[in-house]
N, CA and C atoms as an extended XYZ file, in Angstrom:
246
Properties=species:S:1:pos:R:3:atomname:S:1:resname:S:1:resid:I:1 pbc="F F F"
N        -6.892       18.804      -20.231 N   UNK     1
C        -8.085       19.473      -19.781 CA  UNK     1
C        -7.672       20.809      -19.172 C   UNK     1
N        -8.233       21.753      -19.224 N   UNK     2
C        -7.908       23.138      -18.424 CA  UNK     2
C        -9.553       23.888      -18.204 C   UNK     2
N        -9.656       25.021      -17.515 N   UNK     3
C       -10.825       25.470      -16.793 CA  UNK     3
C       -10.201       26.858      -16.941 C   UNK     3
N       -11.453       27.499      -17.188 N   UNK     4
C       -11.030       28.855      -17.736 CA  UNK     4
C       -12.372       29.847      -16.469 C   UNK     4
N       -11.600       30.731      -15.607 N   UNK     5
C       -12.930       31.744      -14.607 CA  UNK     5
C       -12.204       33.121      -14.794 C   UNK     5
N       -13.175       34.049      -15.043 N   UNK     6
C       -13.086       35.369      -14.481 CA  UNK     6
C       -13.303       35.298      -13.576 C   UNK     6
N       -12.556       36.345      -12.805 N   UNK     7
C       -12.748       37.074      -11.329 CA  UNK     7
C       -12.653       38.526      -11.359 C   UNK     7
N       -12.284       38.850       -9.961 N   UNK     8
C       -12.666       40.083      -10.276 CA  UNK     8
C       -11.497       40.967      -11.055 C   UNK     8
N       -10.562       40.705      -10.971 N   UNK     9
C        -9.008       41.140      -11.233 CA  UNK     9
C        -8.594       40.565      -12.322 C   UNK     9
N        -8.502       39.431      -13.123 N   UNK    10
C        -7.754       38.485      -12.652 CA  UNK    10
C        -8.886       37.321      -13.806 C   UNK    10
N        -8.372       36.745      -15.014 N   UNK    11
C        -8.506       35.377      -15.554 CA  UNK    11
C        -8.058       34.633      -15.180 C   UNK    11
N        -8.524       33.377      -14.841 N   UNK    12
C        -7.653       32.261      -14.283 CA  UNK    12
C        -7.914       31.150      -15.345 C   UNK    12
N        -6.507       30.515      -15.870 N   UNK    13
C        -6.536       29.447      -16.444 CA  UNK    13
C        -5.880       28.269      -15.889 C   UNK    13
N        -6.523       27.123      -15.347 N   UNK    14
C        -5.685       26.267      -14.964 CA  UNK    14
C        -5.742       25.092      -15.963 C   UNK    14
N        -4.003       23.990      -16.296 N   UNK    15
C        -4.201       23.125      -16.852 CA  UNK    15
C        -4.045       22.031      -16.246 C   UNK    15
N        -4.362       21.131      -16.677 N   UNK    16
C        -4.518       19.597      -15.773 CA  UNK    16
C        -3.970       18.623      -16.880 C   UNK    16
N        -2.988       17.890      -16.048 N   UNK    17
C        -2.177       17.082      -16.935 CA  UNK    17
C        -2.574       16.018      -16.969 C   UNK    17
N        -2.787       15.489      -18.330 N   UNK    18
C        -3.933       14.223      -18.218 CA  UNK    18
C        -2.961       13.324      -19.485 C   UNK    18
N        -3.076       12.086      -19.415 N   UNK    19
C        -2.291       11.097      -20.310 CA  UNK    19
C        -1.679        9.721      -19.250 C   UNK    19
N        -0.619        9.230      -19.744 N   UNK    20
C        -0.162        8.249      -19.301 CA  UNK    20
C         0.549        9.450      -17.910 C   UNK    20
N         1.086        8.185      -17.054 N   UNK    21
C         1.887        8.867      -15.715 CA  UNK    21
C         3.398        8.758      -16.696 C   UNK    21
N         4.290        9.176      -15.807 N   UNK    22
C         4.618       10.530      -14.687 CA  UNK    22
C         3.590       11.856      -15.219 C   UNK    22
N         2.508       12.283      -14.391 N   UNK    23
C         1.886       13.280      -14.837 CA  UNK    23
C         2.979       14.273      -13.978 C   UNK    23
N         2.514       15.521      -14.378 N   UNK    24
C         3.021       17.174      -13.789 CA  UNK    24
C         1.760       17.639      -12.810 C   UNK    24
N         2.347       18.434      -11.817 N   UNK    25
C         0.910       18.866      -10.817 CA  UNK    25
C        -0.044       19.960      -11.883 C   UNK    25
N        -1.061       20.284      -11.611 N   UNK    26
C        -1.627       21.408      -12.284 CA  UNK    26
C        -0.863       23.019      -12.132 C   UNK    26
N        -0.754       23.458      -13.556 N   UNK    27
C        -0.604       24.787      -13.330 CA  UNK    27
C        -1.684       25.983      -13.641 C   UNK    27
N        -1.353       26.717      -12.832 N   UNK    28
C        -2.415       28.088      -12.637 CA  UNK    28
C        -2.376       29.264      -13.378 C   UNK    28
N        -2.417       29.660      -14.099 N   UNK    29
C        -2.364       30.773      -14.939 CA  UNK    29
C        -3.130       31.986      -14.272 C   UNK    29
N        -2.968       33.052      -13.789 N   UNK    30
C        -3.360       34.490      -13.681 CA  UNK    30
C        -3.101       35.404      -14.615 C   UNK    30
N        -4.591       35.641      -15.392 N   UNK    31
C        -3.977       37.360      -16.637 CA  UNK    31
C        -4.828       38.461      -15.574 C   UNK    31
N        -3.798       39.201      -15.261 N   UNK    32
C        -4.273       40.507      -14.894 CA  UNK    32
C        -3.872       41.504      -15.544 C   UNK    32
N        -4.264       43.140      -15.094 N   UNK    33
C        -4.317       43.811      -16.533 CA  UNK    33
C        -2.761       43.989      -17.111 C   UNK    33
N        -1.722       44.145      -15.917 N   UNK    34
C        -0.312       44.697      -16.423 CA  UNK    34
C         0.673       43.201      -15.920 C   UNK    34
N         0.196       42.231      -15.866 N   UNK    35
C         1.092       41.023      -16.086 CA  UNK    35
C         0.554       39.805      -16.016 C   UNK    35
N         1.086       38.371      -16.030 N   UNK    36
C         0.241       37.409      -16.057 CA  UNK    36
C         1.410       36.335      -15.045 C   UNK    36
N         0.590       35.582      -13.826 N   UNK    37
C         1.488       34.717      -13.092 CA  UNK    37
C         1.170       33.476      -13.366 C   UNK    37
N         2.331       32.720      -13.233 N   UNK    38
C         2.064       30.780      -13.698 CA  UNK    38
C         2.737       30.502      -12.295 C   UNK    38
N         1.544       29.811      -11.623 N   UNK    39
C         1.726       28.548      -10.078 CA  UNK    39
C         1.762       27.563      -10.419 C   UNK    39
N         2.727       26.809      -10.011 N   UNK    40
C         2.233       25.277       -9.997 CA  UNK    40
C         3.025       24.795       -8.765 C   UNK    40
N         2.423       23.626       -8.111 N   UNK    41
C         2.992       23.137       -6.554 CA  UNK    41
C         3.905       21.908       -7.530 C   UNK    41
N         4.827       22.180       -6.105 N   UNK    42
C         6.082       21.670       -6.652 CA  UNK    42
C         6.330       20.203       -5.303 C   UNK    42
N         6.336       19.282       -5.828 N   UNK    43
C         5.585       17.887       -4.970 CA  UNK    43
C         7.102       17.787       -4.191 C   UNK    43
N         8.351       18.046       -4.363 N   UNK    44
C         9.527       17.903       -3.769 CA  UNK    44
C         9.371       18.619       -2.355 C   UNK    44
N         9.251       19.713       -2.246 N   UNK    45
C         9.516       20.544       -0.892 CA  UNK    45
C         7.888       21.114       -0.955 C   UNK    45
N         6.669       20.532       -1.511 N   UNK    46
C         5.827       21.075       -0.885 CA  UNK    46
C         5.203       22.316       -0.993 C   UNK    46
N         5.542       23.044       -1.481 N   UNK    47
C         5.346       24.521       -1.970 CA  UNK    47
C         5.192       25.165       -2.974 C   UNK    47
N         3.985       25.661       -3.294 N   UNK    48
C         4.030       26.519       -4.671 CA  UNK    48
C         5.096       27.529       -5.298 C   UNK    48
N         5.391       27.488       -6.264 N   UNK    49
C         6.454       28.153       -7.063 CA  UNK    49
C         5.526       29.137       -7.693 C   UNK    49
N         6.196       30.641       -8.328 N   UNK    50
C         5.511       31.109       -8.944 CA  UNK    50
C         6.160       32.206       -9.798 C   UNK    50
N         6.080       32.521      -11.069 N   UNK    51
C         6.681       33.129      -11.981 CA  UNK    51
C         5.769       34.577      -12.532 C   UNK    51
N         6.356       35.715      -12.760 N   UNK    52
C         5.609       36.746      -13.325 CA  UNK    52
C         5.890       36.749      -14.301 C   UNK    52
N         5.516       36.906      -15.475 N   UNK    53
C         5.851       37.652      -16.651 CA  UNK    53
C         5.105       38.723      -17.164 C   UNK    53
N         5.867       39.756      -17.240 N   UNK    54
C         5.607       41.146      -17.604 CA  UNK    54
C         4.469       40.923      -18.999 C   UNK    54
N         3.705       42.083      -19.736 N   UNK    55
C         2.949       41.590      -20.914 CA  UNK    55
C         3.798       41.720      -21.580 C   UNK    55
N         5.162       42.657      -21.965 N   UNK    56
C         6.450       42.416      -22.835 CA  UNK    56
C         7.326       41.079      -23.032 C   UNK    56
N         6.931       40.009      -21.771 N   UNK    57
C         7.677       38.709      -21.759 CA  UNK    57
C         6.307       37.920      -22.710 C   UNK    57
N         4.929       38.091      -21.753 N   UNK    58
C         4.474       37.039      -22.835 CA  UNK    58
C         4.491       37.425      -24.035 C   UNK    58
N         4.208       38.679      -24.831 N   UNK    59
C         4.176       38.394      -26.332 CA  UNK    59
C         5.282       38.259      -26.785 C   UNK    59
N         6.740       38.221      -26.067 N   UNK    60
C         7.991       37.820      -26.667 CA  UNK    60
C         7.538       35.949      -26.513 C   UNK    60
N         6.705       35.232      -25.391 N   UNK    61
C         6.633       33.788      -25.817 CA  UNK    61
C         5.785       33.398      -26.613 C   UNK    61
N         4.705       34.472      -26.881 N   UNK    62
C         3.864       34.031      -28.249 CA  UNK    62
C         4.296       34.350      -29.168 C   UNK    62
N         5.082       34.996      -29.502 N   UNK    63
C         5.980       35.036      -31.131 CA  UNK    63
C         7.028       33.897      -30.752 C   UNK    63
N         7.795       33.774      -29.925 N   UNK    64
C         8.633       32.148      -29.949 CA  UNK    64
C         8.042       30.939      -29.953 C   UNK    64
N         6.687       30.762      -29.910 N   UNK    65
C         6.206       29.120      -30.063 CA  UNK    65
C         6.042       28.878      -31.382 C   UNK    65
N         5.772       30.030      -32.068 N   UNK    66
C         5.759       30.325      -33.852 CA  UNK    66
C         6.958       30.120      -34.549 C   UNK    66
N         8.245       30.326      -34.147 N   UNK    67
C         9.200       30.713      -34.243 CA  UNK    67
C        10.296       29.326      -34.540 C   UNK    67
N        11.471       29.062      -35.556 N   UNK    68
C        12.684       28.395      -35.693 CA  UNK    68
C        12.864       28.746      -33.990 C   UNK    68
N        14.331       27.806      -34.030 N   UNK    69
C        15.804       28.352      -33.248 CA  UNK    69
C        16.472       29.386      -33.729 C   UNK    69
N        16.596       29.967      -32.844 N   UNK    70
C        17.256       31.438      -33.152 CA  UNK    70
C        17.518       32.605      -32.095 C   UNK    70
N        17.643       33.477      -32.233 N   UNK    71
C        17.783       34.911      -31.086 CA  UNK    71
C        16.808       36.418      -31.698 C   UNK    71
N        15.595       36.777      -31.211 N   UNK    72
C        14.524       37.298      -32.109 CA  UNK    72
C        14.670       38.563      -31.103 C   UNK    72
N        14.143       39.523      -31.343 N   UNK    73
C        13.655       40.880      -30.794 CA  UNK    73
C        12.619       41.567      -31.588 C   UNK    73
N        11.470       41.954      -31.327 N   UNK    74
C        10.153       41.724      -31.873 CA  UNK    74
C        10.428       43.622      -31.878 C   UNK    74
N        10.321       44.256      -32.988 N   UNK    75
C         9.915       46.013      -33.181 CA  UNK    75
C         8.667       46.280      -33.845 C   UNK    75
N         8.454       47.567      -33.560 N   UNK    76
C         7.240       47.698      -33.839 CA  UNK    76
C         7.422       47.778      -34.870 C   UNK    76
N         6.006       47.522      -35.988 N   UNK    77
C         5.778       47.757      -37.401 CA  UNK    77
C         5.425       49.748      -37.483 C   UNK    77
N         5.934       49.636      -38.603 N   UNK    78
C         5.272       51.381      -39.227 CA  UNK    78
C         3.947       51.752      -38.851 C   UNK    78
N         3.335       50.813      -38.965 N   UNK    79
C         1.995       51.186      -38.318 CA  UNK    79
C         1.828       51.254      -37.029 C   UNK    79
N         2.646       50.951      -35.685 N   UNK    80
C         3.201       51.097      -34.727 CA  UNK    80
C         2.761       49.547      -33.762 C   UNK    80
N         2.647       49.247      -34.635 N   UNK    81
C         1.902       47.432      -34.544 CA  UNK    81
C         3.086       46.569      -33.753 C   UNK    81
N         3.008       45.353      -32.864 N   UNK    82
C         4.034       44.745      -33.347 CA  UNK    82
C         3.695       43.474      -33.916 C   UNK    82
């Protein structure tokens, strides 16, 4: 299950881990305009963790979920595409 809000800044996607247990806590997704952050509370010490990725990191992980095993570097097309 996940829940999708605009705000004012800022998409928020959160997912909710649903199935048999050991579940994972929910994670938080933030797209803002020049990067996107993933929260999720971390049940050991209590505290949210939290990761940036630049918009150059995520579309390097949306061309790797597509992707073999391998070592990739994504250039632009002639049309200046990537």
């Amino acid at each position: 299950m996940f829940t999708i809000e605009h705000e004012y800044d800022a998409t928020v996607v959160t997912l909710v881990d649903e199935g048999k247990a050991p579940l994972q806590e929910d994670v938080t997704i933030n797209a803002f305009e020049d990067c996107v952050t993933i929260t999720q509370a971390d049940p050991r010490t209590d505290a949210l963790v939290q990761i940036t990725l630049s918009m150059t990191q995520l579309r390097d992980l949306r061309a790797a979920l597509d992707l073999p095993e391998g070592v990739y570097q994504l250039r632009p097309a002639r049309d200046g595409s990537l």
